[in-house]
C-alpha positions as CSV (number, residue, x, y, z in Angstrom):
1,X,-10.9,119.7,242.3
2,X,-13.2,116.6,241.0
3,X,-11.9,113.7,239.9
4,X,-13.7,112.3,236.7
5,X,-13.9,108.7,235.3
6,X,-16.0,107.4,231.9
7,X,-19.0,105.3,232.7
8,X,-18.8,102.3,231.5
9,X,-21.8,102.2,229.6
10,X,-22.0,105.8,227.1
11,X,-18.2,107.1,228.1
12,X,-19.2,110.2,229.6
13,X,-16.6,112.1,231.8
14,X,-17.9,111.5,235.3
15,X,-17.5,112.8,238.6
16,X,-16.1,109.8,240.6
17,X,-18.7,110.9,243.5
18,X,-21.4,110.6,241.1
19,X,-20.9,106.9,239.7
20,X,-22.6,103.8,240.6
21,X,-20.7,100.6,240.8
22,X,-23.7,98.2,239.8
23,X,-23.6,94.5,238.0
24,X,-24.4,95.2,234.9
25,X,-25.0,92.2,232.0
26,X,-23.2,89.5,234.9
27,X,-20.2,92.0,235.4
28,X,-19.6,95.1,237.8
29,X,-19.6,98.1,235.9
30,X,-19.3,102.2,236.6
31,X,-22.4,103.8,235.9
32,X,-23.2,107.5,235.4
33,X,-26.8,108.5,236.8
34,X,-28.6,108.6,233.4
35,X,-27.1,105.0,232.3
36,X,-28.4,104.1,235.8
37,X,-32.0,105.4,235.4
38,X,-32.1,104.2,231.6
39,X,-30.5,101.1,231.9
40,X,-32.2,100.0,235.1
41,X,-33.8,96.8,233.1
42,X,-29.7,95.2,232.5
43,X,-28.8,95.8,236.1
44,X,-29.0,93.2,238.5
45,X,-30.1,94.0,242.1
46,X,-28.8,91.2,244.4
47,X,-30.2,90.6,247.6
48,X,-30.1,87.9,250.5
49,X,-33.9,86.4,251.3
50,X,-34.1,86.8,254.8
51,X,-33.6,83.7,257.0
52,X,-36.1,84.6,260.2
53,X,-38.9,85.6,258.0
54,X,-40.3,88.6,260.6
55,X,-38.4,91.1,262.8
56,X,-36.0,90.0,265.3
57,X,-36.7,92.5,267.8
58,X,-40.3,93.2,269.2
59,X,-39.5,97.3,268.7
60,X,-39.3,96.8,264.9
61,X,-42.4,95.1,264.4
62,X,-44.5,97.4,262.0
63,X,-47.5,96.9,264.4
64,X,-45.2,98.1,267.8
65,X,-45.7,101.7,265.2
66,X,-48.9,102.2,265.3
């Protein structure tokens, strides 16, 4: 048996598996997957800039692929 949840944005009943906890307008919010794709402009992806600006090990260098 699923367990559902309202998203946080339209209050649609939700299966937990299927929400997205995202930041959304500066606070973490619970998503279903059409908020997510419609509201994609409010949510805020945040990421670390890497530090060593290249690959660290010589077998992930893109040109090691070719």
């Amino acid at each position: 048996m699923a367990v559902y949840e309202r998203c946080d944005n339209c209050g649609t009943q939700t299966a937990v598996y299927r929400l997205a906890s995202v930041i959304l307008d500066g606070r973490i919010a619970q998503l279903c997957p059409s908020c997510v794709a419609s509201e994609s402009a409010r949510i805020d992806v945040p990421h670390a800039p890497r530090t060593d600006q290249g690959a660290t090990q010589p077998s992930t260098q893109r040109k090691v692929w070719y």
